[in-house]
C-alpha positions in Angstrom: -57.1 16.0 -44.7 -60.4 15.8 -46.9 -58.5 19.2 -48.8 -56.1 17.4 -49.5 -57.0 14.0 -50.9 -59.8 16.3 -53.0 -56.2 17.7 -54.4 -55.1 14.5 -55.1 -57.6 13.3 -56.8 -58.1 16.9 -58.9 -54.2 15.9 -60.2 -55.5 12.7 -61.2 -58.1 14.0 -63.2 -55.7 16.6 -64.7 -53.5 14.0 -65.8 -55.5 11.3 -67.0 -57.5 14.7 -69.2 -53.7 15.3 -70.4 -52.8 11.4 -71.2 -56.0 11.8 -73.5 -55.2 14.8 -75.4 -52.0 13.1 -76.0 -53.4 9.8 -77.3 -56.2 11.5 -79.4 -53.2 13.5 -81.1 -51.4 10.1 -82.1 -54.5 8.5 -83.6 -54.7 10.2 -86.5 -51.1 9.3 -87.7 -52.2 5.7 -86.7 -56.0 5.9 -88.8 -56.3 4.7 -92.5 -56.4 7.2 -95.0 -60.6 7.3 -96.1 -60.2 9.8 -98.6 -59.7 8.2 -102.1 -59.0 11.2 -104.9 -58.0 8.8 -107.7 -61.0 9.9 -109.8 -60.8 13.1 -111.4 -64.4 14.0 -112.5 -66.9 12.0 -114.2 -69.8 12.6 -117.2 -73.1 11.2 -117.4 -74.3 10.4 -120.5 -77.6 8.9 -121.3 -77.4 6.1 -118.2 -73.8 5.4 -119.5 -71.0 7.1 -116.7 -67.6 7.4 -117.8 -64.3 8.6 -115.2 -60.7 9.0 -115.5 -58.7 7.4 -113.4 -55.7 9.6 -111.5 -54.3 12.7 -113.6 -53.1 11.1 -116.9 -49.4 12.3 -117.2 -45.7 11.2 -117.9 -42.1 12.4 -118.1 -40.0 12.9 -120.9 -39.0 9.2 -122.0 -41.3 7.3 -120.1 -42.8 4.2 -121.5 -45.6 2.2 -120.9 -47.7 5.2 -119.2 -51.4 3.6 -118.2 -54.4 6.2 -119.5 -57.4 4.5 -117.7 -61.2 4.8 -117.4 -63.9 3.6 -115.5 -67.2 2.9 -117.5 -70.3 2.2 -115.4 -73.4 0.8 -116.9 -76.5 2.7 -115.2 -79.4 1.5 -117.9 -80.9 -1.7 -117.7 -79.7 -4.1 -120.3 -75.9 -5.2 -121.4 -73.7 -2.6 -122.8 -71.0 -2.8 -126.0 -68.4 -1.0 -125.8 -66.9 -0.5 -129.2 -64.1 1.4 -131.2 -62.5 2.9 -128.1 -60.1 5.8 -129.3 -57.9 8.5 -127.4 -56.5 10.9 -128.6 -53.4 13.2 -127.1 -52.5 16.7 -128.6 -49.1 17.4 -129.9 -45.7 15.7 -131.3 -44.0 13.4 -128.7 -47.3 11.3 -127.9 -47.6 8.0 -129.3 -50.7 6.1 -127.9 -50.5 2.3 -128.4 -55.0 2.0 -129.0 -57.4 -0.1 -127.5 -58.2 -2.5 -130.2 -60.8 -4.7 -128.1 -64.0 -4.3 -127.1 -66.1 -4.4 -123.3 -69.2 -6.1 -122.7 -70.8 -4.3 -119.5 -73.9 -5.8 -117.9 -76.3 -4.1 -116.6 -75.3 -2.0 -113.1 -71.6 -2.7 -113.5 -68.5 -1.2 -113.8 -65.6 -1.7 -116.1 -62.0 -0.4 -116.8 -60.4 0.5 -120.4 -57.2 1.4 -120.4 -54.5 3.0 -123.3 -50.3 2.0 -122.9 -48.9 5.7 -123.7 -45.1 6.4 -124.5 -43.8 10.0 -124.1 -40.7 10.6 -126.4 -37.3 12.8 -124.8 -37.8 15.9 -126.7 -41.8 15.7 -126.2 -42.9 19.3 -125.4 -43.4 19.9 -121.2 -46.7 21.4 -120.4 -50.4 19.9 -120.4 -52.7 18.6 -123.2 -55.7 17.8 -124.4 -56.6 14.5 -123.6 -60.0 12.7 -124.9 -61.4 9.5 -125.3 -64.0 8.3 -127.1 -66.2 5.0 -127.8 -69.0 3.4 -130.0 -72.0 2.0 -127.4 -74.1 -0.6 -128.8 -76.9 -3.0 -127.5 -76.5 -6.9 -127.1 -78.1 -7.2 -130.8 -75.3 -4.5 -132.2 -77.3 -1.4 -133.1 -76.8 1.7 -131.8 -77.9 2.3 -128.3 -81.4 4.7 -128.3 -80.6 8.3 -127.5 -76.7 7.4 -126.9 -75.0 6.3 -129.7 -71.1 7.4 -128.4 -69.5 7.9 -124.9 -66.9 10.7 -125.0 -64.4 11.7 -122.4 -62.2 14.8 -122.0 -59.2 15.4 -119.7 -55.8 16.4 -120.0 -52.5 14.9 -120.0 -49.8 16.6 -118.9 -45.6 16.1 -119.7 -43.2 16.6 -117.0 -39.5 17.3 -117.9 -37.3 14.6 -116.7 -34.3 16.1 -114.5 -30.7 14.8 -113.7 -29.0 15.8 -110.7 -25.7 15.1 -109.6 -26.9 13.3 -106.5 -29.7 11.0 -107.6 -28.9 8.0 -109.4 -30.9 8.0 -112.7 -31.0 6.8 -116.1 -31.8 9.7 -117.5 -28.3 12.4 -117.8 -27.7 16.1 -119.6 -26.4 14.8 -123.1 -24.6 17.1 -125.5 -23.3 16.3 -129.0 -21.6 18.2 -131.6 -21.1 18.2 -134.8 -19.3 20.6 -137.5 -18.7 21.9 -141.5 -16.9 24.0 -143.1 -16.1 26.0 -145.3 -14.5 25.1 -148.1 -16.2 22.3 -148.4 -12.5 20.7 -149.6 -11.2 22.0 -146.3 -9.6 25.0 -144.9 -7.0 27.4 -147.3 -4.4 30.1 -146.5 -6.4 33.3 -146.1 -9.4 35.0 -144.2 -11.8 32.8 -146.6 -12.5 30.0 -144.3 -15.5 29.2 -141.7 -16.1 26.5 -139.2 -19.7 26.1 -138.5 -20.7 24.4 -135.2 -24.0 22.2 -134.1 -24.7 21.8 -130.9 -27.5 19.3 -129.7 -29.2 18.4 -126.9 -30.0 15.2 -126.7 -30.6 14.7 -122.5 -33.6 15.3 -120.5 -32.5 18.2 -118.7 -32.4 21.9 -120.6 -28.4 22.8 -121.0 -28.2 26.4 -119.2 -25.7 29.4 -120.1 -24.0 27.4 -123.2 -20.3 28.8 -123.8 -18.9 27.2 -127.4 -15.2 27.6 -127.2 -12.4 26.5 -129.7 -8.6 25.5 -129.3 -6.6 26.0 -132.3 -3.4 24.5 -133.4 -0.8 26.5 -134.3 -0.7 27.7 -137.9 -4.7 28.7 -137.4 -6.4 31.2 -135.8 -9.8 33.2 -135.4 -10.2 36.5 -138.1 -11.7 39.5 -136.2 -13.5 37.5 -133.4 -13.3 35.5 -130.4 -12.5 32.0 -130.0 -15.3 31.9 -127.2 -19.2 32.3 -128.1 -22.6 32.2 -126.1 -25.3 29.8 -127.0 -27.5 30.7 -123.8 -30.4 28.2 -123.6 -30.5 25.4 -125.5 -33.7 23.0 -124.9 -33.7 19.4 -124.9 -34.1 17.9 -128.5 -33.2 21.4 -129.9 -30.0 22.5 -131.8 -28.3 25.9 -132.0 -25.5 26.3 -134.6 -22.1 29.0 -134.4 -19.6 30.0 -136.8 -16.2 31.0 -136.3 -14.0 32.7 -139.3 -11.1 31.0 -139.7 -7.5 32.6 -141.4 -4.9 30.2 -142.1 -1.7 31.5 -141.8 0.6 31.6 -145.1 2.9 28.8 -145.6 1.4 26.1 -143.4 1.8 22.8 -144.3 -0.6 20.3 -145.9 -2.3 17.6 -143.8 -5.0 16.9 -141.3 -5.4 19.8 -138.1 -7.3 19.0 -135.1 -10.0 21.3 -133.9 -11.4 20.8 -130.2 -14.2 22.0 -129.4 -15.9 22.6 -125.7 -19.1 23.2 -124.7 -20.0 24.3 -121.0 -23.3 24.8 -119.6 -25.3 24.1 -116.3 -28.2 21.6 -116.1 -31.6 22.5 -114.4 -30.4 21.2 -111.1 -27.5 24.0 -112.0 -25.1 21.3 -112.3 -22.1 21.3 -114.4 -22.4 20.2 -118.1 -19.1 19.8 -120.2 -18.8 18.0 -123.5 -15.4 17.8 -126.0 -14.8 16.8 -129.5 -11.7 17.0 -132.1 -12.0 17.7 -135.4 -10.0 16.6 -137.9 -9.5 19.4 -140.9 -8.2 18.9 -143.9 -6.1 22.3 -145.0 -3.9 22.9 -148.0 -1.2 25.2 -147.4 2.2 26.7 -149.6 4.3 24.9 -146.7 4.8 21.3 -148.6 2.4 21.0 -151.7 1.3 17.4 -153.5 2.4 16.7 -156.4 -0.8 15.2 -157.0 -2.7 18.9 -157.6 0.5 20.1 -160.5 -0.4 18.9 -164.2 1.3 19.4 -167.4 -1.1 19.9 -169.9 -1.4 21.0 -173.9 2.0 19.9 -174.8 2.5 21.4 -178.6 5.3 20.5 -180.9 6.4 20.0 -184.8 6.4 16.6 -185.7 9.5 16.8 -187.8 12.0 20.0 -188.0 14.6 20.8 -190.0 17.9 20.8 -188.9 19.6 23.9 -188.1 15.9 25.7 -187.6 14.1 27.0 -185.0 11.1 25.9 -183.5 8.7 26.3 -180.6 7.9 24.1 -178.0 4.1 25.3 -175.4 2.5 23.7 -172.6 0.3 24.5 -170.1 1.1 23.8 -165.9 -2.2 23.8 -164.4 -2.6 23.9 -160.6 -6.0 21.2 -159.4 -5.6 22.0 -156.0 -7.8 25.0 -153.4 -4.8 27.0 -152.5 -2.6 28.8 -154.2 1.0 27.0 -155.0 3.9 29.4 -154.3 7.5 28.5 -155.9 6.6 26.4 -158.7 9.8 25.2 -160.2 9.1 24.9 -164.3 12.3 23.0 -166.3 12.6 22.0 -169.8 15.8 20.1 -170.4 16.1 19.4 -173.9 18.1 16.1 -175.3 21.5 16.3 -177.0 21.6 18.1 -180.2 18.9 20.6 -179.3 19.2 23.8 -177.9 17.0 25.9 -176.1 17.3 29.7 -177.1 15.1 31.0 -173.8 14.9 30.7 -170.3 14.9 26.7 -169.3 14.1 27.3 -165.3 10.9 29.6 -164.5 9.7 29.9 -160.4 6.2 31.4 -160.4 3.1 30.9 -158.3 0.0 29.5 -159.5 -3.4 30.6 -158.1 -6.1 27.8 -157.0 -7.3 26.5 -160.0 -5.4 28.7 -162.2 -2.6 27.6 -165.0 0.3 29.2 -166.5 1.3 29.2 -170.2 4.7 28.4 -171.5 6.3 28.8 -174.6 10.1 27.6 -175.1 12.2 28.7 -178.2 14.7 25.5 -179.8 16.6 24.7 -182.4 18.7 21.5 -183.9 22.4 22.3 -184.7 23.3 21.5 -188.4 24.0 18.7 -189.2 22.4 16.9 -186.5 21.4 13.4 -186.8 17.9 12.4 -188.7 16.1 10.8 -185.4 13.8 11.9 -183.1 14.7 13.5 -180.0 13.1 14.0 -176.1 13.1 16.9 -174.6 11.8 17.0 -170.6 9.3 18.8 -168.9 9.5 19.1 -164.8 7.0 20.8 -162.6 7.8 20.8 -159.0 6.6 22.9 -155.9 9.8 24.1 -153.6 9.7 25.6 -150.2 11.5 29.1 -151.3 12.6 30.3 -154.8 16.1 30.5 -154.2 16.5 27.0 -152.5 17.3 24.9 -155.0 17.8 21.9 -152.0 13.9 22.2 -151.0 12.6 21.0 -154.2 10.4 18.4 -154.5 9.9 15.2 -157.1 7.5 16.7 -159.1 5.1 16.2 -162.4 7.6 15.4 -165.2 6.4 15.1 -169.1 8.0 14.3 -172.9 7.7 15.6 -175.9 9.2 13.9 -179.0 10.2 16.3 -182.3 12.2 14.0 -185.1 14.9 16.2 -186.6 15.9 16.0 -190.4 19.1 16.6 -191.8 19.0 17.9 -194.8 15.4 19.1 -194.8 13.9 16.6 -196.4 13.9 12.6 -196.3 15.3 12.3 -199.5 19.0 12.2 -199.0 18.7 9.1 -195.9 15.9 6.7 -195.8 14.5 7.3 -192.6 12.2 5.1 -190.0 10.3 6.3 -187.4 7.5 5.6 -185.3 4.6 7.4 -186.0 2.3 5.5 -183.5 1.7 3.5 -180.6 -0.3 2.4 -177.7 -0.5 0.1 -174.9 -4.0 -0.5 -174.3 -5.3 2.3 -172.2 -4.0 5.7 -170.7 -1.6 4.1 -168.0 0.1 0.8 -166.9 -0.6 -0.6 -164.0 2.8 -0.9 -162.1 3.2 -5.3 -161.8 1.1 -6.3 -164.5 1.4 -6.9 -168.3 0.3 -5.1 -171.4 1.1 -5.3 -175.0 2.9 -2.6 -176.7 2.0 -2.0 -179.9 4.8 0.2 -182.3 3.5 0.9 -185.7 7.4 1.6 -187.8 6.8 4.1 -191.1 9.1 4.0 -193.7 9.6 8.1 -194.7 11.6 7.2 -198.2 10.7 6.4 -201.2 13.3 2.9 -201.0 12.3 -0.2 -199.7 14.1 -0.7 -196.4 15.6 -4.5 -195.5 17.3 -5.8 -192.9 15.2 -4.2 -189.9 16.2 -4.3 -186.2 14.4 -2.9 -183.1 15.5 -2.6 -179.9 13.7 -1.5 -177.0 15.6 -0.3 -173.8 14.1 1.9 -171.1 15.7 3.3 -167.4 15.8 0.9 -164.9 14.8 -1.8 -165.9 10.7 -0.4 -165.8 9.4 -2.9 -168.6 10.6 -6.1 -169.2 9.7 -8.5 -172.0 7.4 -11.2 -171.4 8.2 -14.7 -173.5 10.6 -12.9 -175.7 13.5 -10.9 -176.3 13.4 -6.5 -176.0 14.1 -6.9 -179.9 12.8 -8.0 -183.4 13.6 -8.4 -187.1 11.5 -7.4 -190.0 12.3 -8.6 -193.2 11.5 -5.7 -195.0 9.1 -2.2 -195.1 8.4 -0.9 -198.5 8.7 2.3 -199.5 6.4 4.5 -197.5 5.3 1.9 -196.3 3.7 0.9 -192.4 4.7 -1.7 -190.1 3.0 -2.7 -186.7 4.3 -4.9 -183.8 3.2 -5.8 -180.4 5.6 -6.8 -177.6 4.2 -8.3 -174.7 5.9 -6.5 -171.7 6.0 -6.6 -167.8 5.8 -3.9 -165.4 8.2 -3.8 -162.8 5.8 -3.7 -159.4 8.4 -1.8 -157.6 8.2 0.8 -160.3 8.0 4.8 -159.5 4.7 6.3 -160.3 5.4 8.5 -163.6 5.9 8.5 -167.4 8.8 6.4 -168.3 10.4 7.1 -171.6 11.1 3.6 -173.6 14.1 4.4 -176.4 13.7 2.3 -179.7 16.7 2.1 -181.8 16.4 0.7 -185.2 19.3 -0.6 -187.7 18.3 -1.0 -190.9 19.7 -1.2 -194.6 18.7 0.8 -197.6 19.1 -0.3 -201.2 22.7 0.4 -201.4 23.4 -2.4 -198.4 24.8 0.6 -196.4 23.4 0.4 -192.7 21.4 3.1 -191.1 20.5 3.7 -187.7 17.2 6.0 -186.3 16.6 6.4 -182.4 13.2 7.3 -181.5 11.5 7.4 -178.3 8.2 6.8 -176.7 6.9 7.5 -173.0 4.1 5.2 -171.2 2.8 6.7 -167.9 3.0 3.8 -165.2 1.0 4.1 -162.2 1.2 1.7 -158.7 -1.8 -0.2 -157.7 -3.7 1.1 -154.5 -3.9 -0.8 -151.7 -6.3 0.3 -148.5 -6.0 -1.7 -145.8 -8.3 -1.8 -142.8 -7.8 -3.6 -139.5 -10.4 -5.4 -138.4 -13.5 -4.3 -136.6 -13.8 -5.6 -132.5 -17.5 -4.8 -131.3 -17.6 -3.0 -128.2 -18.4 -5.3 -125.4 -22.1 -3.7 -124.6 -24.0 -3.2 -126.8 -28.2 -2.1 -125.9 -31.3 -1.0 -127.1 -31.2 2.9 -127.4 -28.3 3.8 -125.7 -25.9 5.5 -128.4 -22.7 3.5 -128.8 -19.2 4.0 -130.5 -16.8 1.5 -132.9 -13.2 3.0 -134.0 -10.8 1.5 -136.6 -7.5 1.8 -138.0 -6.7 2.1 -141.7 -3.4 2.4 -143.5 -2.3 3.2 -147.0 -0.3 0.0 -147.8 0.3 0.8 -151.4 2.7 2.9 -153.7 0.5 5.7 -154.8 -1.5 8.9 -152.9 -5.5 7.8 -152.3 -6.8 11.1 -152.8 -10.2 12.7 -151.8 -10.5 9.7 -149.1 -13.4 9.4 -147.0 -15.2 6.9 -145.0 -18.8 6.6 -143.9 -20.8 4.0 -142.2 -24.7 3.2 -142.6 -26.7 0.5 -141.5 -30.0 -0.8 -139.5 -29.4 1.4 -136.6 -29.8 5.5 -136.1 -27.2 8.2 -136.1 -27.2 11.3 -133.3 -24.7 12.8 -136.1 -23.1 12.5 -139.4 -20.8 9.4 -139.8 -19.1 10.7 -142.5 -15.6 11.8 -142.4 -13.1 13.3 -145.0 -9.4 12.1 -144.7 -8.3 14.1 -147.8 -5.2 12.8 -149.5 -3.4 10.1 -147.8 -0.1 9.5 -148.3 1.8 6.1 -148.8 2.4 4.2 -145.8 0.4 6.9 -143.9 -2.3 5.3 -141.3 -5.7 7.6 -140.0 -8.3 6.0 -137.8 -12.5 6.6 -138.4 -14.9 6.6 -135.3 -18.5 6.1 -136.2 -21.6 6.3 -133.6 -24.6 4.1 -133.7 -27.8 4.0 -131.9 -29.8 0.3 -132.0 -32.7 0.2 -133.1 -33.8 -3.7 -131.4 -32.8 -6.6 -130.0 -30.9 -8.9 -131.8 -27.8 -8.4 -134.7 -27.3 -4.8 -135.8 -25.8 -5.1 -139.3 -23.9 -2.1 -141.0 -21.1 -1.3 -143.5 -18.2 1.1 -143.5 -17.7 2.6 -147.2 -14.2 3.8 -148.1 -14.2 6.0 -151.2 -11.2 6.9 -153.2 -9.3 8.0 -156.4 -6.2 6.4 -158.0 -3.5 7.3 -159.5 -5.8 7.6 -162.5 -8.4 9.4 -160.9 -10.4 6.5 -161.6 -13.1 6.6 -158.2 -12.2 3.1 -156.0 -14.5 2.1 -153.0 -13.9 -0.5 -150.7 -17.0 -1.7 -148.2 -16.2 -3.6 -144.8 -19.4 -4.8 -143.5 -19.8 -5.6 -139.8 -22.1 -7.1 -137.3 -23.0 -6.2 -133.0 -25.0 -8.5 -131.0 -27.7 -6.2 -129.5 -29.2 -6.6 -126.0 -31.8 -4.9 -124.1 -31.3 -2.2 -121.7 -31.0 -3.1 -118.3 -33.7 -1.8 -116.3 -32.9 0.2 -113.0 -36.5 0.7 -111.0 -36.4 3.4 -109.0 -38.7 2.5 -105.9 -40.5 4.5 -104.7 -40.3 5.4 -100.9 -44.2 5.7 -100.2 -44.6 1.8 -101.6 -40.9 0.6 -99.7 -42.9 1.4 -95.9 -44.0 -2.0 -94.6 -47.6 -2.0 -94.0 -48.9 -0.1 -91.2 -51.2 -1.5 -88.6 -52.3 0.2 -85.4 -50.9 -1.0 -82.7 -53.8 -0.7 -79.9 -51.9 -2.4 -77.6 -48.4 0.0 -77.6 -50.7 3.0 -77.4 -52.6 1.2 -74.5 -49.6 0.1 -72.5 -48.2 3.6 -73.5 -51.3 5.7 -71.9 -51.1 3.4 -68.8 -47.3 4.3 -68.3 -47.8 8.2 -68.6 -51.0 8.1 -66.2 -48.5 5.8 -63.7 -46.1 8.7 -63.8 -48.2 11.2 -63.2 -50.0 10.1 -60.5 -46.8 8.5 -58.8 -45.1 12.2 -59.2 -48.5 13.5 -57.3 -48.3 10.9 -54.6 -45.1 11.8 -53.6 -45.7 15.3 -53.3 -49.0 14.7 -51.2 -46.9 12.4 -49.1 -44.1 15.1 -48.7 -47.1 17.1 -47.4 -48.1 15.1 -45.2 -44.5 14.4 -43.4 -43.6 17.7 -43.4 -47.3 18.3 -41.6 -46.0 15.4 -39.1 -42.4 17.1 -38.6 -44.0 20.2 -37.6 -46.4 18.0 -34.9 -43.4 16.7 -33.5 -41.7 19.6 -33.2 -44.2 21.0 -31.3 -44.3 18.0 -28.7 -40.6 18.2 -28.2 -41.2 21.8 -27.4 -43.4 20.9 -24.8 -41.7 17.7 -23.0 -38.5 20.0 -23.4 -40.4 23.3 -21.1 -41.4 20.5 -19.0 -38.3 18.9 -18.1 -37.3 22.8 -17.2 -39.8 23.0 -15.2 -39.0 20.0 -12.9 -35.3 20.6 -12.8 -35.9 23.9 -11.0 -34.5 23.9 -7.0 -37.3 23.1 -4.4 -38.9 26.0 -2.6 -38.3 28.6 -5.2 
């Protein structure tokens, strides 16, 4: 038995030994953490101690980073702290200073601090950090034997990352931006290049960048790939590609889109797409404007003879980039002149180039004394033999007055010999005067004199009058001058309209004469740009790049030509807001999209500059200013789990109650085996005594006498 319960009671110990162990293993998770490794290191100087605090150090983009120190005053008198500087190595720091000063008794401590901001592209890595101060006495002179207190540590930049399962402000950010070349916009031919920026504006570097382009049809890539690798591209840094681009023969004229596509992987190797269309201006051979044909250099006599030849030259000039192919050149004389060459020529015309004409006429005899127009056309069609595919085109006059006998003795004649209307062109729906200066060619004094002004459709109109006048009288080589006050008609074509002046008048015989003459005054339709108006988008914060788009239309009669649009204002650009609509069409709309980045809180001001030529090339702008309200930047604190665990106490009585439980159980499981010992000992003494009664009652049952 005394084996036994010594068992026990070994068990005991054994367990109460292992309840221990187990509880001394949990303390430690349950103590308060002594060790304190804020401080970094510390320098003595002169009784003065200076330490940095933690392990100065940011991430890209992070604001309001706290440099700190801990001064401690070991001499014996007060301490003034002056001028306290720090100073952080390399672009991307910028260190809001310490302007104050500290007072430090003697035996105390105090702590400076510096408010740091760390910029997106700032440069990852460490640098050197170090602070310095002025240390003067209560009186203000220079401490004895320590006149500064200097510091040096480092701080170091961490790169921010995005990953695709963490929320986070900060994301991978790709812009791009483009040029080309032509600077005009693309022409048929190899000769074209479309330059690509890409820039990485995020906080994570963009990974295996592939630059691709979709084309629209009518464009393609010369000798290259449509597909090209930019590799790494870091944040705040820009790489730049260029495609060659051939434009196929014949296109059309107008705006192409471009799109472009960047793919990458983030640092986190998470996918990183960005897409943007460009718009391209490209002149092709397909439909050509008008607006790039001139007739210039116009040469002809004054005054012929009839029956005699004479030459007529001009000059077809082409203003645009690209070639013009099938340029239809007619010269269509008036009645009573007849052209002794070719009156239709189809040629092409290089970029910028011209082509010379010279047309052979002559007057039949006996042709009337007057002056006669002959027409010059200049139109672009799609094929030389298609007569049906010509375009309006660029038409111009010449005058030549004819005389019939060869002089201008035999009939008194009248002409114009000037005029003007006060300027180069007349503004389609507005008024001018026309002023007609008569010459009288004979030596006779002319009487009686009528002039009547008539012109196609009904262009010019006269204001407070009648289209005709009287004069009294001209003398003999003499000059007359008159100005007629005339109205455009505002629905009136864009071109030169020929005005025909007939004048009746009588010689000194009474007999009546008649001369037709006729002038041609350029008209030209008033632009008209409209733009709708601008609706702010509903957000608008501190920092974070927004976005405005706008519709404008071409409400006049006439082609705006070399249109663009650009936007500037108190705010920053991540690109160019300039873009080139080229020549817009009447009745034709475009949209502009312009990007902004706010610069405060408060109303962001800007204006959108549309700048143009008219139909006399004259350069037109129009501004459209505009206004955002600007908020701040909501704030999104990421918590930190450490500081989100309630604070942890021990709880003495849990581990308590818990030790007592385990050392229950394990002496409860050793009492029942001792027990089970101990009945199974007491089985085995009963067995034994039933043996015996059991031979006993044997015994007794045998028969008497055996």
């Amino acid at each position: 038995m005394n084996s036994k319960r010594s068992i026990v009671k070994r068990g005991l110990g054994l367990s109460m030994a292992i309840a221990m162990v187990f509880l001394y293993s949990l303390a430690p998770g349950f103590m308060p953490a002594l060790v304190n490794d804020s401080v970094a290191y510390a320098v003595t100087n002169g009784g003065v101690k200076i330490e940095t605090i933690g392990s100065p150090g940011g991430m890209q983009g992070d604001k309001n980073i706290s440099v700190g120190f801990q001064i401690e005053n070991n001499r014996d008198e007060t301490v003034n702290v002056q001028n306290l500087t720090l100073n952080i190595e390399g672009a991307g720091i910028n260190i809001n200073q310490n302007a104050g000063s500290v007072s430090i008794p003697s035996g105390a401590k105090q702590t400076v601090s510096f408010m740091v901001e760390v910029t997106k592209s700032a440069n990852t890595g460490e640098r050197n950090c170090r602070f310095s101060a002025n240390l003067k006495d209560s009186g203000g002179a220079d401490l004895p034997n320590q006149k500064t207190l200097e510091q040096s540590t480092t701080f170091t930049v961490y790169e921010r990352l995005s990953t695709d399962n963490r929320d986070s402000k900060t994301v991978a950010g790709v812009d791009i931006s483009h040029a080309v070349q032509p600077a005009g916009g693309f022409v048929q031919g190899n000769d074209n290049k479309l330059t690509i920026e890409v820039y990485n504006y995020g906080n994570t570097t963009l990974k295996n960048a592939v630059v691709s382009l979709n084309l629209p049809e009518g464009l393609s890539i010369y000798n290259g790939s449509n597909q090209t690798q930019l590799g790494y591209v870091s944040v705040g840094t820009r790489k730049t590609v260029e495609f060659p681009i051939t434009v196929k023969e014949g296109i059309e004229s107008k705006n192409y889109p471009i799109e472009v596509e960047v793919l990458g992987l983030n640092y986190m190797n998470g996918d990183v797409e960005a897409k943007k269309t460009f718009y391209i201006p490209i002149e092709g051979s397909g439909n050509v404007s008008t607006d790039n044909i001139s007739i210039t250099n116009v040469n002809i006599p004054e005054q012929v003879n009839s029956g005699q030849p004479f030459n007529l030259a001009f000059t077809v000039q082409n203003t645009g980039n690209s070639e013009i192919k099938n340029v239809k050149v007619a010269v269509e004389p008036a009645e009573g002149i007849i052209n002794k060459s070719r009156n239709i020529f189809i040629d092409n015309i290089p970029k910028g180039g011209s082509k010379q004409y010279n047309i052979k006429l002559y007057s039949f005899d006996g042709a009337d004394q007057k002056s006669y127009p002959i027409k010059i056309m200049a139109s672009p069609t799609n094929a030389a033999t298609s007569e049906k595919d010509t375009v309006t085109g660029v038409t111009q006059y010449a005058t030549v007055t004819i005389l019939s006998d060869g002089s201008t003795a035999k009939k008194p004649q009248l002409l114009i010999d000037n005029y003007s209307y006060g300027g180069s062109v007349v503004q389609a729906g507005t008024d001018f005067y026309l002023n007609i200066g008569l010459f009288n060619t004979s030596g006779k004094t002319l009487s009686n004199v009528k002039v009547s002004l008539t012109n196609e459709d009904g262009v010019f109109v006269p204001v407070g009058g009648s289209n005709s006048f009287f004069i009294d009288s001209i003398k003999a080589k003499g000059h007359y001058t008159k100005s007629i006050r005339l109205s455009t008609k505002p629905q009136a074509e864009q071109k030169t309209t020929p005005i025909t002046v007939k004048m009746t008048y009588e010689a000194g015989s009474g007999d009546p004469l008649e001369a037709d003459d006729v002038i041609a005054i350029p008209v030209t339709q008033k632009t008209k740009l409209v733009v709708d108006e601008i609706v702010p988008p509903a957000e608008v914060y501190v920092g974070q790049q927004g976005t405005c788009e706008l519709e404008f239309y071409n409400m006049g009669k006439t082609v705006l030509s070399n249109l663009r649009a650009n936007c500037e204002g108190n705010f920053d650009v991540m690109e160019s807001n300039s873009y080139y609509a080229g020549n817009m069409e009447s009745g034709k709309s475009d949209s502009y999209r312009f990007n902004f980045v706010p610069k405060e809180v408060g109303p962001m001001t800007g204006t959108i500059t549309f700048t143009y030529e008219d139909g006399k090339g004259e350069a037109q702008f129009l501004e459209v200013p505009f206004t955002f309200e600007v908020m701040e930047a909501p704030v999104y604190d990421e918590e930190n789990p450490e500081d989100m665990q309630p604070e942890k106490h021990t709880p003495w009585a849990l581990i308590i109650a818990g030790g007592v439980v385990v050392v229950g159980i394990i002496a409860g499981i050793l009492f029942k085996k001792h027990r089970k010992k101990k009945l199974n000992a007491a089985l085995e003494i009963e067995d034994d005594y039933d043996i015996e009664i059991a031979e006993t009652e044997d015994v007794n049952k045998k028969p008497e006498g055996k």
